[in-house]
C-alpha positions in Angstrom: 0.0 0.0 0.0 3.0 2.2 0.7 4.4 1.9 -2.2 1.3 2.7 -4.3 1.1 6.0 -2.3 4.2 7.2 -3.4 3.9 6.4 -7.0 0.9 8.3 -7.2 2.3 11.1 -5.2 4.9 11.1 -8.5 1.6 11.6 -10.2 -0.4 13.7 -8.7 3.2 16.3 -7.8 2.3 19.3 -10.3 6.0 20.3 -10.8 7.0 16.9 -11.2 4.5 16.8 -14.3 5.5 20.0 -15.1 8.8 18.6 -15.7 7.9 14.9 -16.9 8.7 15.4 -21.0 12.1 16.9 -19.8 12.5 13.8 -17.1 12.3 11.8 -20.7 14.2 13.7 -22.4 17.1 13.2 -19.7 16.5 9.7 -18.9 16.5 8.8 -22.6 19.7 10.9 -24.0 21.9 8.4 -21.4 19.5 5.6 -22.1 20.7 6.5 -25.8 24.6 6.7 -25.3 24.8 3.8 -22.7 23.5 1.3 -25.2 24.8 3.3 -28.0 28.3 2.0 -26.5 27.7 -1.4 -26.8 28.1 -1.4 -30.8 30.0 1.7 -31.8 33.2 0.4 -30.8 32.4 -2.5 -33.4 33.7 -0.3 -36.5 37.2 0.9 -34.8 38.4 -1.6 -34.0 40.9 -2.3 -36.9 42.1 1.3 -35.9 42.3 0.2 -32.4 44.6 -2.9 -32.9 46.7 -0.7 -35.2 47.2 2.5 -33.4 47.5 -0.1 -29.8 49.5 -2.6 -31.7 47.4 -6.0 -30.8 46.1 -8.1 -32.6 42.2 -8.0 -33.7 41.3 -11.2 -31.5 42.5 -8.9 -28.2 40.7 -5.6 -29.7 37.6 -7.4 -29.8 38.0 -7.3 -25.8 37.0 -3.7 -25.8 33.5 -4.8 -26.6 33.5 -7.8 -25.0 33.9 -6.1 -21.8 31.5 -4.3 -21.9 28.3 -6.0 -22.3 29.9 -8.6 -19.9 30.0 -6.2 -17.6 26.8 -4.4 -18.2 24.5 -7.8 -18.2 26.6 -9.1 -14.5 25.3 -5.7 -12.9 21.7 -5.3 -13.9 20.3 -7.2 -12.1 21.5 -5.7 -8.8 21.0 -2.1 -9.4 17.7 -2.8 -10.7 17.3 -4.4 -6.9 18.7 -1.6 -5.6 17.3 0.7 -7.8 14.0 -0.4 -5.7 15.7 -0.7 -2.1 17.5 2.6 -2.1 16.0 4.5 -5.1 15.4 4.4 -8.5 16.4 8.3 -9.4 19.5 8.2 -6.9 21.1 4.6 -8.6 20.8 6.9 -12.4 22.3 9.9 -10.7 25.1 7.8 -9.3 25.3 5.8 -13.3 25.3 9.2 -15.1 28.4 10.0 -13.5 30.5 6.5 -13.4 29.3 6.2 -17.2 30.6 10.3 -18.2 33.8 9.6 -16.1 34.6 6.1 -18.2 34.0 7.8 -21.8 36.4 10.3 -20.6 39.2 7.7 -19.5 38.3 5.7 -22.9 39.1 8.3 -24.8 43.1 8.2 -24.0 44.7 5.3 -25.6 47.6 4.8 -23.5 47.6 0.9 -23.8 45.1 -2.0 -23.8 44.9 -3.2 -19.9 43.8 0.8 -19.2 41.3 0.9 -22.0 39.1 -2.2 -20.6 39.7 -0.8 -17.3 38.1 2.6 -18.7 35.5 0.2 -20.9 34.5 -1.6 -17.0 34.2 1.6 -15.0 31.8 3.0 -17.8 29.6 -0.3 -18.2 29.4 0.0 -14.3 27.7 3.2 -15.4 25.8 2.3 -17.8 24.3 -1.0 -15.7 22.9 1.8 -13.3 20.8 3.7 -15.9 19.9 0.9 -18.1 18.2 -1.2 -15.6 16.5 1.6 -13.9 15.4 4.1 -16.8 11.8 2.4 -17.6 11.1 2.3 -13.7 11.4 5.7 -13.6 9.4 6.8 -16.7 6.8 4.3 -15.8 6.4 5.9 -11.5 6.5 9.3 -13.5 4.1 9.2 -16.3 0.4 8.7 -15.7 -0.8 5.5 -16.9 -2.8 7.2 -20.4 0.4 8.5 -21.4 2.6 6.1 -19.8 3.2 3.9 -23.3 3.9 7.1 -25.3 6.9 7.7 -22.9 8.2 3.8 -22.7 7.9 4.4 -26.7 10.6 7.1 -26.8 12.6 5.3 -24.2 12.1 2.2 -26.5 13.6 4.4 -29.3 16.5 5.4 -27.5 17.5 1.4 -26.6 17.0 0.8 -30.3 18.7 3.3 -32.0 21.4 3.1 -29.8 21.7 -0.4 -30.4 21.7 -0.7 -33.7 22.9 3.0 -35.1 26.4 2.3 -33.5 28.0 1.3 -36.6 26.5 4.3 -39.2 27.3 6.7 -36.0 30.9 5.4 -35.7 31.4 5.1 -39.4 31.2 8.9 -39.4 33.1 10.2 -36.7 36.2 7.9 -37.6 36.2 9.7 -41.6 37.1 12.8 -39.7 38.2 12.3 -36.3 40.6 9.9 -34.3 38.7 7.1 -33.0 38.9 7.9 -29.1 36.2 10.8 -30.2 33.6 7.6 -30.0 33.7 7.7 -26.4 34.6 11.3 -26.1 31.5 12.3 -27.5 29.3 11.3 -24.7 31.2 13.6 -22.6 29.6 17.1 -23.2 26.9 15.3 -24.0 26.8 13.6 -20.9 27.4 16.8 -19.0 24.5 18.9 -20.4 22.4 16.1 -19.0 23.7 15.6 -15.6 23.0 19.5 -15.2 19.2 19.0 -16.7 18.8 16.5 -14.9 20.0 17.6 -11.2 17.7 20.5 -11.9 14.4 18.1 -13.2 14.8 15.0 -11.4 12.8 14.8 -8.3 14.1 12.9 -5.0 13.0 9.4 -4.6 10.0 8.6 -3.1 9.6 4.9 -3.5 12.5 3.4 -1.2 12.2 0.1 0.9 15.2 -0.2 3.0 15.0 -4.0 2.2 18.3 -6.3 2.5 20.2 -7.2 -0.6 20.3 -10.2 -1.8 24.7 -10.1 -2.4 24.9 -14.2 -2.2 22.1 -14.3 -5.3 24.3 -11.4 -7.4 27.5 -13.3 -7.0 26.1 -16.4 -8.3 24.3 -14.8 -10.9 27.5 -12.5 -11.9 29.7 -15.5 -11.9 26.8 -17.1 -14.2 27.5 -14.6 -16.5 31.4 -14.5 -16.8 31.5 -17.5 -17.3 29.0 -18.1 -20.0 30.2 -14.9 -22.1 33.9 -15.3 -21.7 33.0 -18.8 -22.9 31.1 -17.7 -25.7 33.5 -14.9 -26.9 36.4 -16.9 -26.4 34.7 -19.9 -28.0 34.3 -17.3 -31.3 38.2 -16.8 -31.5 39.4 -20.4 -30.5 36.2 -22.5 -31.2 33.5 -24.0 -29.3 35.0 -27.9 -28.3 38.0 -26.9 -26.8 38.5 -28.0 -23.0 39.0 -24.4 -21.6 35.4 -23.2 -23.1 33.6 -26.5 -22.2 34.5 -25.9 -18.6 33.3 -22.0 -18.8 29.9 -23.5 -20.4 30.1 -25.8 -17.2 30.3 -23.6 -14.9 27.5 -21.5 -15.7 25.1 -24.7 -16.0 26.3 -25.3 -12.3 26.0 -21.4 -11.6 22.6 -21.7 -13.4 21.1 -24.4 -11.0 22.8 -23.3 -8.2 20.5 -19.9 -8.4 17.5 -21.3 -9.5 17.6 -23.4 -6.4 18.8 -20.6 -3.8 16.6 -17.8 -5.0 13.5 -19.2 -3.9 14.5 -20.3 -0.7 15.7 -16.3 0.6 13.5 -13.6 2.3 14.5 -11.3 -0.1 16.0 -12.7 -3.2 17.4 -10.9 -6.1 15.0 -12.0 -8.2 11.4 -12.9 -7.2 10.3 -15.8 -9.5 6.7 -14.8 -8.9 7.5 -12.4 -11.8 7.4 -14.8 -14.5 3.9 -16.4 -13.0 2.5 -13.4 -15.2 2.2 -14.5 -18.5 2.5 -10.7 -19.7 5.9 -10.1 -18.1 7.4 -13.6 -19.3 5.8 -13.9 -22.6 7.1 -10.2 -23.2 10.3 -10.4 -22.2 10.8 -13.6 -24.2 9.7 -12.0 -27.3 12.1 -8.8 -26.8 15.2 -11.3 -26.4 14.4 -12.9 -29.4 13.9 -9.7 -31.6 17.4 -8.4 -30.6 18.7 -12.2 -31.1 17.1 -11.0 -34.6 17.9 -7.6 -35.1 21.9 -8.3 -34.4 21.8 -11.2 -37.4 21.3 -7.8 -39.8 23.8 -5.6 -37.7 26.4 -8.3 -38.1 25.8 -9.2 -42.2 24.5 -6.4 -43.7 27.6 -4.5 -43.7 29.3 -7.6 -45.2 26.6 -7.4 -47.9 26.6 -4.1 -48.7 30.7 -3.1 -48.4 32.2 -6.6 -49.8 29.3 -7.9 -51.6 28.2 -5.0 -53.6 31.2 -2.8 -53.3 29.2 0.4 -51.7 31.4 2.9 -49.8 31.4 2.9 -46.1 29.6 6.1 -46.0 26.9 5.1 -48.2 26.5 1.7 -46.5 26.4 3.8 -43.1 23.5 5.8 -44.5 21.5 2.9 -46.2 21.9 1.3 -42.4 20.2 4.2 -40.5 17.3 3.9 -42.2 16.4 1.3 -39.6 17.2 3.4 -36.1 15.5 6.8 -37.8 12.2 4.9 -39.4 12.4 3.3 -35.1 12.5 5.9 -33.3 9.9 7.8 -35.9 7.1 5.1 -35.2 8.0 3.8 -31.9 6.6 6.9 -30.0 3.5 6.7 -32.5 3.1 2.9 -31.3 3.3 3.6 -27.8 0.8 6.7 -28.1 -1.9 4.0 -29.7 -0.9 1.6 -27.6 -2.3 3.8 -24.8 -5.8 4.0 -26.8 -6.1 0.2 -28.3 -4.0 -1.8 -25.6 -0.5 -3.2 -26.8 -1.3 -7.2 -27.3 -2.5 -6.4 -31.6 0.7 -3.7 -32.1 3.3 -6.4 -30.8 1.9 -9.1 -33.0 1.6 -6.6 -36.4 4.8 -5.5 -35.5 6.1 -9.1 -35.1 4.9 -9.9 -39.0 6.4 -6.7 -40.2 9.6 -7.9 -38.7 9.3 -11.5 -39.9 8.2 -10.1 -43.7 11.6 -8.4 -43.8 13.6 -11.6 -42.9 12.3 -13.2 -45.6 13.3 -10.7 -47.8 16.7 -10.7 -46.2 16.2 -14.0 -47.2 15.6 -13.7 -50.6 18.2 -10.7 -51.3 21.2 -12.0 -53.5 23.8 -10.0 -55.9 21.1 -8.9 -57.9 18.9 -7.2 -56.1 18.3 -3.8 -56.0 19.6 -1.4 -53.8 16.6 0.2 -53.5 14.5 -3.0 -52.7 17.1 -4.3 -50.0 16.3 -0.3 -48.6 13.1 -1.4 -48.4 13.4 -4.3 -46.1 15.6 -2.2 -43.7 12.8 0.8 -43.9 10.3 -2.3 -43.0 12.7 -4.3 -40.4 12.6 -0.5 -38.6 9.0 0.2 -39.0 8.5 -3.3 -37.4 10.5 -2.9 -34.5 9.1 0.5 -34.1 5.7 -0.8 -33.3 6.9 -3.6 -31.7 9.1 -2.4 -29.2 7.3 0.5 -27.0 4.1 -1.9 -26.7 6.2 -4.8 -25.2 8.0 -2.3 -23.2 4.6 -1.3 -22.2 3.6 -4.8 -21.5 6.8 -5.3 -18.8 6.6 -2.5 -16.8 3.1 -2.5 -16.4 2.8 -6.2 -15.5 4.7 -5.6 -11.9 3.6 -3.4 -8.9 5.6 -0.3 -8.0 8.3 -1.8 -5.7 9.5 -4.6 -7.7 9.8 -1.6 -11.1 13.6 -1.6 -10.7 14.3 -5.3 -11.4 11.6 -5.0 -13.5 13.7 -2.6 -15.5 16.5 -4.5 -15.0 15.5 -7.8 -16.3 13.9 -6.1 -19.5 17.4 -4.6 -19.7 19.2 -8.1 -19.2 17.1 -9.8 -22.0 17.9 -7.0 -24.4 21.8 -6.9 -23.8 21.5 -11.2 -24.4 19.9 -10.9 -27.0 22.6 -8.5 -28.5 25.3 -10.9 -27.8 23.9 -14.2 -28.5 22.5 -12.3 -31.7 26.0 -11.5 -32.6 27.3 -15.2 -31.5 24.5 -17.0 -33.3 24.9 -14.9 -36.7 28.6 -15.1 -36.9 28.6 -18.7 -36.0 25.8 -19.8 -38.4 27.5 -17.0 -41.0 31.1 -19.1 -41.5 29.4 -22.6 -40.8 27.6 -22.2 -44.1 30.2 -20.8 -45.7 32.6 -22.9 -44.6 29.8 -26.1 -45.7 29.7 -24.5 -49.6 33.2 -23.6 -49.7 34.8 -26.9 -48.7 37.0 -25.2 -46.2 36.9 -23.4 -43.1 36.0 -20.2 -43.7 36.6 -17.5 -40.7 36.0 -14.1 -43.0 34.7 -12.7 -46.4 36.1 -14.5 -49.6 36.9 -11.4 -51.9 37.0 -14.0 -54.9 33.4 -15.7 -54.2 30.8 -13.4 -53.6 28.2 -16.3 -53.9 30.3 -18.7 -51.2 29.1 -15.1 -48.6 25.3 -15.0 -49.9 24.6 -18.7 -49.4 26.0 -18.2 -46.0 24.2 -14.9 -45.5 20.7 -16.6 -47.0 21.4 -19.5 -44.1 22.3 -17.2 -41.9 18.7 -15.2 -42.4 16.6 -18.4 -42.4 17.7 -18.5 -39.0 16.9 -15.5 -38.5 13.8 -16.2 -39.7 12.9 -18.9 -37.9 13.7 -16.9 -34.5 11.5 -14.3 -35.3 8.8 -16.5 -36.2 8.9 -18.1 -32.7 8.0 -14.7 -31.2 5.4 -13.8 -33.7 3.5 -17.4 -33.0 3.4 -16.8 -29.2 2.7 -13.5 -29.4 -0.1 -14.0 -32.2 -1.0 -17.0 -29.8 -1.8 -14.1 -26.5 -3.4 -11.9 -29.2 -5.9 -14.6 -30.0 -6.8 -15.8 -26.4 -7.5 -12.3 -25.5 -9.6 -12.0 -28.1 -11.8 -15.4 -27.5 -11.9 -14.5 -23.4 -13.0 -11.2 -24.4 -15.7 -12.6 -26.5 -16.8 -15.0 -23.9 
């Protein structure tokens, strides 16, 4: 009851709603940068291992960090985001995440850059898992889809714009400018927000759970250190057997604890609603699909068909600028219609462009393969802000911070199994029609890439499918209880 008093109070505070659009605006510029540094590194890092002198398979660290990182900690400052406050934990983010973009920036040697890559992941953790918590406390509930829309957008075009964004400051500037852009940036916000951000108002005082965060960090570390390494050195080799091990054992050993504490980390009750589980399934498997394009399509467009970095980069942004035009749109008529018939048409829109994907080959038109990107964007625009919708609103106000962070958690796996997937799948098939092993583009056979690539989609395909059944599934039996 306490706790549904001081949400409304959030509600009903005239200067907080005074202030609400600029709240978004704040909460969503770092929402935007954090998740934007999960992929813009992606494109420097040739520079990196040249200007550093390392080799690539060490370079790719600088990601790798990162979103290990980021996906160990969300989980417990979304908790704490609920036991000590929401707003405080993305004050405290903001300023871990502007200090680590700074220290990125200077590349003195390898060992200090994923030092600088940690400290700013720590960072963004803080934000990401506690940004939709406090939009959704803030925002009355006829308006509150409209806001988890543009927060939506910010998660997406951060996501996936990383590349084209990257692309472009690397054609003029050295590549530390990637992470020293956030700083001013960052800055500017920190002020708005000291100035707009109310003081918490929703804070428990309940124990932490540390026991349930070590098990599930070490659950983590171990399954994407396996995973990355297993990229680089390949999956059946002792050393990443014994990583995949460990987090099976780490796995059971916190599905068994969790239930049996007071206060646990996570609450499995959660996933008793269907609308919290089914929707959080279907956002991990959309970003497992969206990173099987952010990983081939450069390959298709720069080596395939010869298009200029800078071209490619601008053909690729048609899918974060067509997002973030109809996610807010989504999330407005969400708030009129309900969100169950959006994520489904969403869904097919989504599915519809992986089978062009699918169908794309050397011959196809530029503009057509435009055309699936526009659509793969207008899909995930109308998909995203409804689900998001869905997940925030299935939980009560105290338990909106692990909430937040578990919706965060599925997004950043679903980035890096989407990434692990599509490469894997990627070289398999090329390495099945090539007769070889195959570990990059083959200059000399264009066709050897786009029977991989068209494998690579069908998967793709398939995943997205999986979401669009169970979500057309919910649709229907809403519909038929409704009618009854």
């Amino acid at each position: 009851m306490e706790t549904t008093t001081q949400k409304a109070s959030f509600q009903t505070d005239p200067q907080v709603q005074k202030n609400r659009w600029w709240i978004l605006v704040a909460v969503g510029l770092f929402t935007f940068m954090s998740t934007l540094d999960g992929s813009i590194v992606n494109i420097a890092l040739p520079v990196m291992s040249r200007d550093l002198k390392i080799p690539m398979n060490q370079a790719e660290w600088v990601v790798s960090i990162y979103l290990i990182v980021v996906c160990a900690l969300l989980l417990l400052f979304g908790k704490l985001g609920d036991v000590l406050g929401k707003i405080k934990i993305f004050r405290i983010g903001t300023f871990f995440f502007v200090l680590g973009s700074l220290l990125c920036g200077f590349n003195q040697s390898l060992t200090m850059l994923l030092l600088a890559r940690g400290l700013q992941a720590f960072g963004a953790s803080m934000t990401m898992s506690n940004n939709n918590g406090i939009i959704t406390e803030i925002f009355p509930i006829n308006e509150r889809g409209k806001a988890l829309g543009f927060i939506g957008s910010f998660v997406s075009l951060g996501s996936i714009a990383g590349p084209g964004i990257g692309g472009l400051i690397l054609a003029v500037l050295p590549w530390g400018y990637i992470f020293w852009l956030n700083v001013p940036i960052g800055i500017l916000t920190m002020i708005l927000g000291h100035k707009i951000l109310p003081k918490d108002l929703s804070i428990s005082r309940k124990t932490i759970d540390f026991t349930g965060f070590i098990i599930f960090m070490l659950l983590i570390v171990s399954l994407f250190v396996g995973v990355f390494l297993g990229q680089q050195i390949g999956f059946t080799q002792p050393l990443i057997i014994g990583l995949f091990l460990v987090a099976l054992v780490m796995l059971a050993a916190f599905i068994w604890y969790e239930p049996r504490q007071q206060e646990p980390l996570i609450s499995f009750k959660l996933f008793r609603n269907s609308a919290f589980s089914l929707s959080l399934i279907a956002g991990f498997l959309i970003f497992v699909t969206n990173f099987f394009f952010n990983v081939i399509s450069p390959f298709y467009l720069e080596n395939a068909r010869s298009i200029s970095p800078l071209l490619a980069g601008y053909i690729l942004m048609m899918f974060p600028i067509l997002q973030v035009v109809a996610s807010p749109l989504a999330g407005s008529l969400s708030d009129r219609i309900g969100p169950e018939l959006l994520t489904f048409i969403g869904l097919v829109l989504i599915s519809l462009s992986q089978l062009g994907y699918f169908l794309t080959d050397l011959n196809t038109p530029i503009w057509l393969f435009m055309a699936f990107v526009g659509l793969v964007g207008l899909g995930n625009g109308i998909f995203q802000a409804p689900n998001n919708t869905m997940v925030m609103s299935s939980v009560t106000a105290k338990d909106l911070g692990i909430a937040g962070g578990i919706n965060a958690l599925a997004r950043n796996l679903g980035m890096v199994f989407g990434i692990s997937i599509a490469t894997t799948v990627l070289y398999s098939a090329m390495s099945h029609d090539y007769g070889q092993h195959v570990t990059t583009y083959l200059p000399k056979h264009p066709q050897v890439f786009i029977y991989g690539m068209h494998v690579a989609f069908l998967v793709a395909l398939s995943v997205c499918l999986v979401a669009t059944v169970l979500t057309g599934v919910r649709l229907f039996r809403k519909r038929t209880s409704v009618r009854s």
